[in-house]
N, C-alpha and C positions, 0 to 999 in steps of 0.2 A: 593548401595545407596550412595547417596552424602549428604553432609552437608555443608551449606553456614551461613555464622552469618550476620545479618542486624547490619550497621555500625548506629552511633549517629545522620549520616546524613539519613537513612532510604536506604541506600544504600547497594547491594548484589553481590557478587560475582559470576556469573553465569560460574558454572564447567567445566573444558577444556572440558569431553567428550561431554558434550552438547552443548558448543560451536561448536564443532565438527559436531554433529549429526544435528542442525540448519544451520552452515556455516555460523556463526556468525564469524564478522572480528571487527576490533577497529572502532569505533562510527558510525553501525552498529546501528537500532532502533529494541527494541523489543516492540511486544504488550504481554499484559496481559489481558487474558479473566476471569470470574468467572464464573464455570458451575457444578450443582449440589455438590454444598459448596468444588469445588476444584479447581486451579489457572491454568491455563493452560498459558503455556511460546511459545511464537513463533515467527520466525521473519519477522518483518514489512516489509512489499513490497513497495519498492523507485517506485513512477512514473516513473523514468527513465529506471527502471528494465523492463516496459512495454512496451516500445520504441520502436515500427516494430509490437506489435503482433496486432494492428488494421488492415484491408486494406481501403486502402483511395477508398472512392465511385469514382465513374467516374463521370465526367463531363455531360455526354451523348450530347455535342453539343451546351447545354443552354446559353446564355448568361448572363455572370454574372450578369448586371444592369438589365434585367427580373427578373434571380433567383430571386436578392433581392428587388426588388418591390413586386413578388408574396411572399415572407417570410413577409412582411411588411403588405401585404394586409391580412394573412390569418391565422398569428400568433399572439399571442396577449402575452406579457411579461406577468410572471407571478410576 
């Protein structure tokens, strides 16, 4: 078990091993969840961390000034 004190500014020292166990590095975001009256600690995924994991649709041939006529004609903003 670890023990961390809340400083005057509401701020915590989060413990090497679970810096560790997270792979928490220096400014580094964490979220905090509430679930069934307990705080659960875990770290926040950078958009850039996801960088490559989409794959980009293909084209299939369309022409772009079509595409976006037909996204214009057939989408409507919400």
């Amino acid at each position: 078990m670890n023990l961390s004190t809340v400083t005057q500014k509401g701020q915590i020292t989060v413990p090497v091993d679970f810096r560790k166990i997270l792979g928490l590095k220096p400014y580094d975001r964490v979220l905090f969840e509430k679930k069934n009256n307990k705080v659960l600690l875990s770290k926040a995924v950078d958009i850039m961390d996801l960088s490559g994991s989409l794959k980009p649709r293909k084209n299939k041939g369309m022409d772009p000034v079509k595409t976006r006529e037909y996204m214009e004609k057939h989408y409507q903003r919400a």
